[in-house]
C-alpha positions in Angstrom: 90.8 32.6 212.2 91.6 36.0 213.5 95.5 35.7 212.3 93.6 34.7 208.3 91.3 38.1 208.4 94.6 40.2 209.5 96.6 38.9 206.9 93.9 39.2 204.3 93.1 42.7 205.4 96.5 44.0 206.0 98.6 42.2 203.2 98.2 43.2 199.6 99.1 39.7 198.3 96.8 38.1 200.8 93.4 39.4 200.1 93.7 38.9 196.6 92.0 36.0 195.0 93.5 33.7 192.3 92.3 33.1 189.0 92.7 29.8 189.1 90.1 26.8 190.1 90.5 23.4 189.9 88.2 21.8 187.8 86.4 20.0 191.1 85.9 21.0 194.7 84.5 19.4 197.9 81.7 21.3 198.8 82.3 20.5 202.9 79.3 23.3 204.2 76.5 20.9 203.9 73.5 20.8 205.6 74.4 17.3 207.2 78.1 18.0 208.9 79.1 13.7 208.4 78.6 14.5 204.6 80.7 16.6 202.0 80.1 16.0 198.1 82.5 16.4 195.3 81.4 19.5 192.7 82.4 20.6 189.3 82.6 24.6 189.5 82.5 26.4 186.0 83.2 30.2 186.9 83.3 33.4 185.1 86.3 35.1 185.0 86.3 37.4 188.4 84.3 34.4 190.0 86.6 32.1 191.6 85.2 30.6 194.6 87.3 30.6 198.0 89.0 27.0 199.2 91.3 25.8 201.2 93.6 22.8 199.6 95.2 20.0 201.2 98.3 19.1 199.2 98.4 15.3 200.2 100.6 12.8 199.3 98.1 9.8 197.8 101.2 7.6 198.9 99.2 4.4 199.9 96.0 5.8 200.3 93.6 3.6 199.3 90.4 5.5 199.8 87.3 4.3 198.2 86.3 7.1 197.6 89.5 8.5 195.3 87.8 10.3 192.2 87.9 7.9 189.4 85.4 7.3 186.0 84.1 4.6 188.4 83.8 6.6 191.4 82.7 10.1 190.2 78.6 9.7 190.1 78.5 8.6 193.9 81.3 11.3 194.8 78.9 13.9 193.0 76.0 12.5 194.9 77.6 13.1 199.2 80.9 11.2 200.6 80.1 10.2 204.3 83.5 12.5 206.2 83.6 9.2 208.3 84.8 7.6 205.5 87.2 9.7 204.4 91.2 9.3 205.4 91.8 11.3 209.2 93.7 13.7 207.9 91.1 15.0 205.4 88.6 14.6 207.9 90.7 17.1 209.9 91.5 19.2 206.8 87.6 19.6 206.6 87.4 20.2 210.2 89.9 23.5 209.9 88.3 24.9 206.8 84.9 24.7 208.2 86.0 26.3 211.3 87.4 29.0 208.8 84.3 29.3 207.4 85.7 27.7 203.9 83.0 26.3 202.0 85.4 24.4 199.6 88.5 22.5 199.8 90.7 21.0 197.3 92.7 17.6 197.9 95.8 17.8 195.8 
């Protein structure tokens, strides 16, 4: 955590934000920590929230919980982290502790 302030305080490049947001999020800073739900975001320009992404490769993942047409309503609704493959449950373990409120599964 301390070496992430540094480098966004001390590093031009660092502390800027992008522009860019992907379309949908996992909101991971719920009130109930075994629960993270899926949100569509729809900022202004200037307004780009902070996240953390996992670039994963889907691979044989076979998640039920993989954001399909079919899947999408209950994703919106919570996704029980117990659930969820280990290493995005640990991915949502490191940007909570971070203090990341979103994170994006690539």
């Amino acid at each position: 955590k301390s070496w992430l302030s540094a480098c966004e305080e001390c590093h031009s490049r660092c502390g800027q934000s992008s522009q860019y947001t992907p379309s949908r999020l996992l909101d991971i800073m719920l009130d109930d920590p075994e629960t993270v739900k899926l949100v569509e975001l729809h900022p202004g320009p200037g307004a780009a929230p902070r996240y953390a992404c996992l670039s994963h490769c889907w691979g044989q993942t076979r998640s039920k919980h993989i954001t399909r047409v079919s899947t999408l309503a209950n994703n919106l609704h919570g996704i029980p982290v117990s659930e969820l493959p280990k290493t995005f449950q640990e991915a949502i373990d490191i940007a909570r502790a971070l203090e990341i409120r979103y994170l994006w599964i690539d």
